[in-house]
C-alpha positions, 0 to 999 in steps of 0.5 A: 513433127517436132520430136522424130523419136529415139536413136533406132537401133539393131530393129525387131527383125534382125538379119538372118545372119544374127539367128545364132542359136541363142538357146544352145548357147545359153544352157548350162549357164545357170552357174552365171544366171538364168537367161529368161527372156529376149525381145526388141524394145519398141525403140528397136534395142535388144532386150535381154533378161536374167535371173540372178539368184544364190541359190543357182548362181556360183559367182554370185554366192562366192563373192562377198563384199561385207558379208552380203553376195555382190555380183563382181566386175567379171560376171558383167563383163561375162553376161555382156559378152554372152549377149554379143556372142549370142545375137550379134555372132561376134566372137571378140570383143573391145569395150570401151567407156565402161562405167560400173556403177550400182553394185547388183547385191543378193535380195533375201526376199526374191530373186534379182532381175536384170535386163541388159539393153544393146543398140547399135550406133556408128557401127559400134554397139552401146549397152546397158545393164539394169534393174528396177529399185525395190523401193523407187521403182526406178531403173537402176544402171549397173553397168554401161558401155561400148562394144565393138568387134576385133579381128579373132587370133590376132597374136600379141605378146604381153607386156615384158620387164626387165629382170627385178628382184621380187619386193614382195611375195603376196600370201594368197592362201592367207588372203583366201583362208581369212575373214575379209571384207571382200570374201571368195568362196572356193570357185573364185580361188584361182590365183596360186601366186603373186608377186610385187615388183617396182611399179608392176606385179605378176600372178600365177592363174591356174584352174582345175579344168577349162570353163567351158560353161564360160564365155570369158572365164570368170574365175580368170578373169577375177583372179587378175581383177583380185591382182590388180585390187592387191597390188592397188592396196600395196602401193597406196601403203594401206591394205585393202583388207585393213579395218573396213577399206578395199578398193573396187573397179568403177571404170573400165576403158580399151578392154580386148578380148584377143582370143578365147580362154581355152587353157588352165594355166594364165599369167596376169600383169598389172602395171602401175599408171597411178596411185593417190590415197583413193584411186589407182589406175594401172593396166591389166593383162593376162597371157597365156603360158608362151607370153601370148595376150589373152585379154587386156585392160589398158586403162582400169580405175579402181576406187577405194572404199570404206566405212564413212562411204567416199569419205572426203567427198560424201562428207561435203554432201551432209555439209561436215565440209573439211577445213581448207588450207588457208594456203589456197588462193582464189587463183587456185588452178582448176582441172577439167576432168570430163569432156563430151561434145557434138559437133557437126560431123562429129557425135563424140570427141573421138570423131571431133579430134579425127576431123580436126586431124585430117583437116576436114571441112565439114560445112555443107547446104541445109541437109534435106529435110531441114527447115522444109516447113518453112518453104522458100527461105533462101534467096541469092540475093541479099537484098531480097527480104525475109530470105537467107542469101546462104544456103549452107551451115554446119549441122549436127546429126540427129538433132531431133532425136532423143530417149525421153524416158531414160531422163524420166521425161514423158514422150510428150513433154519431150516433144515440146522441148527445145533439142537444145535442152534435150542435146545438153541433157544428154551430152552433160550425163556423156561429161560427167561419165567421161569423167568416171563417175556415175551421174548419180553419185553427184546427187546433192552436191555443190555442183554447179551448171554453167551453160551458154546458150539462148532461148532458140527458135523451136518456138517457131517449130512448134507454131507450124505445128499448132503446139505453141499452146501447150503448157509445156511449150513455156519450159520447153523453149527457157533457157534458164531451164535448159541450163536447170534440166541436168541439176533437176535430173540429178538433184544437183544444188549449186547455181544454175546459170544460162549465160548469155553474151553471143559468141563469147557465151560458152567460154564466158560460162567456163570462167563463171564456174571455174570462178564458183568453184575457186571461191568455194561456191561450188565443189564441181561444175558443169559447163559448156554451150550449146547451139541448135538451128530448129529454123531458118531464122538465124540464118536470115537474119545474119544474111540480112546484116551481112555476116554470113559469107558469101560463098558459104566457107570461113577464110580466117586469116585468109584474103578471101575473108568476106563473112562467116559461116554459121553451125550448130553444135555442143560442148561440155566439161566437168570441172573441179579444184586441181588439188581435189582432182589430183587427191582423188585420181581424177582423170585430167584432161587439162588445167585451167591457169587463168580466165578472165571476161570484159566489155567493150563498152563504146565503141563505133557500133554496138556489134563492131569489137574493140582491139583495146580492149581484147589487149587489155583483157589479156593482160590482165589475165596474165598479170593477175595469175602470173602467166608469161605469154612467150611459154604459150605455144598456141592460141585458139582465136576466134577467127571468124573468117570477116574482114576486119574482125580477124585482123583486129583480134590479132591486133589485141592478142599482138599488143598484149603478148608485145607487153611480156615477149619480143619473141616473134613467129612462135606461138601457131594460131587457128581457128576451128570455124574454118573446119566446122563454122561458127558454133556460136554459144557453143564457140568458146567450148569447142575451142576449149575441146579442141585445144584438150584433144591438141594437148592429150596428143601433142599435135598442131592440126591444120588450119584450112582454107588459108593460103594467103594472108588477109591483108589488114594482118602482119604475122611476120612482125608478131609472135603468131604462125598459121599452121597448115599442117599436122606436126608435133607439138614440141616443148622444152624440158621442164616446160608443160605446154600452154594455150589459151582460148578467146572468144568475143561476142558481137555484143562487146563482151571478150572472154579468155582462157589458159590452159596447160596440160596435166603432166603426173 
């Protein structure tokens, strides 16, 4: 069938081993809310459901956030690990890419209702907590994340400081007495001191009795939670307490839970990461009386809040935009603050940077399955018609996977929709999350949505199927709407553009949106490409026109050069104003310093590219945005592994770094289609992601199936080396480190990208 279904995970019948005795372990957890139910949803996750009331629920009642009671960041955590501990048997835990969203709030008409959602993929377990809107009916997410087990006991000491003088000496019994914004009843009140010091504070936590109708110890674990917002407020210079400001968690990443709370007295520790006027981000431990770590929080966003609701940032959404300083130039650098991907071996970047790391080759035959309907497609032999002579590629897992429901589309329109739009849709959602924000809050932005992509071959699924017919077919296979579904899901008013130039289409669609947002066009932008093989057709027709290798690897660079290699793939990044990211606390991967896109023109076929003008772009690039070529230290080509394409790339990137530097053999070269193939218009974004990973860990990572030189190249008198192994990424003091990207289309189109790292 066209759509398989949803990811299946943990099923209805779960093993004997996970038969934990639920109900025992639930009871007396009325303090915390009420378990009501646990079932299997027919996709085969866990479904768990609670009652929240003030009535029943202490930390409900006890914590008030501008006079209304609002659950805090440790009853979710709590209610989660609950969950684990129950039907899973797991007794610690590590979170990871936890995003607070909707805050749960007392409902004076009823109780409130929750659900929280568990699936297992890749031996970790994704979850959810959610609730439907009173007023829309829609499910509202709380919470989401990743959890994973740890090994129990493991004994680690916290983090230690040099001997200070104390700078400030927090009144905490004030703080609990007065009327705040953010207001704890008697259960919360369990932090007895806390002091400031030089980039770093320290709590004393200490409790009457041991929870031990607890989990993770919620009055602990708010109580460093409060640390963290103090110590947040005191560093930024303006109290969270003053007029109507204080700073919430809205991220939460690299959460260990080491070992139960079994004791009354704890120490926190908040160290200090980052501070901007609105967003601070530190590292949070608590240990226990011999120094011993207890819990940790090694990377923990808060955002402030206040009375005009995300002030220099909703404020755009109603159109009261700010003055801008007429100091920013259309050349004004560009920040990329979200990353997602899938590619072939690979469903997130943690696994894309493990593969590039270790060098892995990730091509492979048609998996089993795939293309089956279409019967004998491959043939050995080029010159036979209407046949593939390549039998191998690179290919995604799961692509025919999708949860339809969760974007508000029926099973049955989702069947008719290309995997393509289903893919971005959801690596996109994955993007802006990456980022820290809940999709949501993007709603009515200026935010733009820039997609490589094409109208792809499901057309030819649905045809076999007999469904070609069926209205929806006729969305369901657009690219304009491919590029539209996110905008439409999220209510998002800037352009939405699908780009197509080929191979250059992805980084093309980069520099169009990091354009719209220099320009003003948009405020933030989503972009990236995507690249899915639903049949057999592409592979035939780029054997028939002979660019598909012969013995199904991409040698770039390499003598052995004799054709590439053709993959699937998705790569999407957020992006936005690098002074507007800095101002808000965004987390940035990278910043992009210039972008540029040309045309070949005439050439000696319409697929063959032009050396000139790849040089041209380049210099132009680096002249328009005052970039020096000898400061960068790696070069992503595109490299596709062919005879004559690689050495004239070279050529073009050789006269243009020629026209700044004498320098030779400093800057290393690669290319990531010898790791998974040519991605086409998703390329250009994969080697913007992979460059991001190379920049984050400070590492060159292998170029493999290279050993002898092509022929037609000459490294030795050009700025450029092969690296064939892992080895740091060094650069001199002062200097950030550089890198640029390109990507050429088989159409003539070139686009090119620099990017240096982001250095606080």
């Amino acid at each position: 069938m066209p759509n398989k279904g949803v990811r299946r995970v943990i099923g209805q019948n779960r093993p004997a081993s996970l038969q934990i005795d639920a109900g025992a372990l639930f009871k007396n957890k009325l303090l915390l809310g009420e378990k009501i139910s646990d079932d299997s949803s027919p996709e085969g996750e866990l479904v768990i459901g609670y009652r929240l009331s003030t009535k029943n629920n202490v930390c409900f009642r006890d914590h008030i956030v501008n006079d209304t009671p609002c659950i805090s960041a440790d009853v979710y955590l709590e209610l989660v690990y609950v969950a684990f501990q129950a039907y899973l048997g797991l007794d610690c835990i590590a979170m990871s890419n936890v995003i607070m969203s909707n805050p749960i709030v007392e409902n004076k008409r009823t109780d409130v209702f929750v659900r929280l959602y568990i699936k297992q993929s890749n031996g970790d377990y994704i979850f959810k907590l959610v609730s439907n809107d009173d007023v829309s009916k829609k499910e509202k997410i709380h919470v989401r994340g990743i959890a994973s087990n740890v090994v129990n006991g493991l004994i680690k000491k916290g983090m230690s400081f040099p001997e200070e003088s104390i700078i400030e000496n927090f009144d905490v019994e004030y703080f609990y007495q007065r009327d705040a914004n953010i207001y704890l009843g008697s259960f919360y009140r369990s932090l007895r001191s806390l002091n400031f010091f030089n980039g770093y504070a320290i709590g004393e936590i200490s409790i009457l009795e041991h929870d031990q109708q607890f989990s993770m110890s919620p009055r602990i674990i708010n109580a460093a939670i409060g640390s963290a917002i103090t110590f947040s407020s005191h560093c930024v210079n303006e109290p969270f307490y003053a007029g109507e400001n204080y700073f919430l968690p809205y991220s939460i990443d690299g959460l260990k839970l080491y070992t139960s709370f079994t004791e009354k007295e704890y120490r926190c520790i908040v160290k200090l990461v980052r501070a901007t006027k609105n967003i601070t981000e530190c590292c949070l431990q608590i240990t226990n009386v011999n120094g011993d770590l207890v819990f940790e929080i090694t990377n923990f966003k808060l955002q402030k809040v206040n009375a005009q609701k995300i002030i220099n940032y909703k404020n755009k959404i109603t159109g009261e935009i700010e003055n801008v300083s007429n100091l920013e130039t259309v050349n004004e650098d560009i920040a990329i603050i979200g990353i997602a991907c899938r590619f072939p071996k690979s469903n997130n970047f943690i696994d894309f940077w493990r593969l590039l790391k270790t060098g892995k080759d990730c091509i492979e035959e048609v998996p089993a399955g795939r293309w089956a309907e279409f019967g004998d497609w491959y043939h050995p032999e080029v010159e036979n018609y209407g046949t593939a002579s390549s039998k191998f590629g690179g290919f995604i897992e799961s692509y025919d996977c999708f949860d339809p429901l969760f974007f508000n589309i029926s099973p049955a329109e989702a069947e008719l929709m290309d995997p393509q739009q289903r893919i971005f849709l959801e690596e996109a959602w994955s993007a802006i999350e990456n980022a820290g924000y809940a999709p949501s809050s993007l709603e009515n932005t200026k935010c733009g949505v820039y997609v490589g992509c094409a109208e792809g071959d499901y057309l030819q699924v649905l045809t076999k199927a007999n469904k070609h017919w069926e209205a929806q077919s006729f969305p369901g296979t657009s690219s304009a709407v491919l590029a539209a579904r996110i905008s439409y899901f999220l209510n998002l008013k800037g352009p939405s553009l699908a780009v197509d130039t080929s191979c250059s289409s992805s980084l093309t669609a980069i520099h169009l949106a990091a354009e719209s947002i220099r320009s003003g066009e948009n405020d933030l932008a989503i972009a990236g490409g995507i690249n899915i093989f639903s049949s057999p057709l592409k592979q035939i027709l780029t054997s028939q026109i002979g660019m598909q290798s012969k013995d199904g690897r991409c040698h770039t660079f390499d003598q052995r050069a004799n054709g590439t290699v053709f993959s699937e793939g998705c790569g999407v990044i957020l992006l936005k104003k690098l002074s507007h990211a800095i101002e808000a606390g965004d987390n940035i991967w990278g910043v992009i310093k210039g972008s540029g896109i040309n045309q070949d023109g005439k050439t000696n076929g319409i697929t063959a590219p032009s050396a000139i003008s790849q040089e041209n772009l380049l210099r132009d690039v680096y002249k328009k945005y005052n970039l020096n070529p000898e400061k960068i230290g790696y070069v992503e080509a595109h490299g596709t592994g062919t005879v004559l394409g690689d050495p004239i790339e070279i050529q073009g990137l050789k006269g243009a770094f020629e026209k700044f530097t004498d320098k030779k053999e400093y800057c290393v070269i690669g290319s990531l289609k010898s790791n998974i193939g040519h991605a086409v218009y998703s390329a250009g974004v994969a080697g913007i992601i992979k460059v991001l990973l190379c920049l984050k860990y400070q590492e060159f990572v292998p170029s493999i199936n290279y050993s002898n030189v092509n022929k037609n190249i000459d490294f030795t008198n050009s700025p450029f080396i092969v690296n064939k192994e892992n080895r740091p990424w060094r650069t001199t003091e002062g200097n950030k480190r550089l890198a640029a990207v390109s990507s050429f289309g088989f159409s003539g189109s070139n686009a090119h990208i620099v990017i240096e790292e982001y250095v606080n």
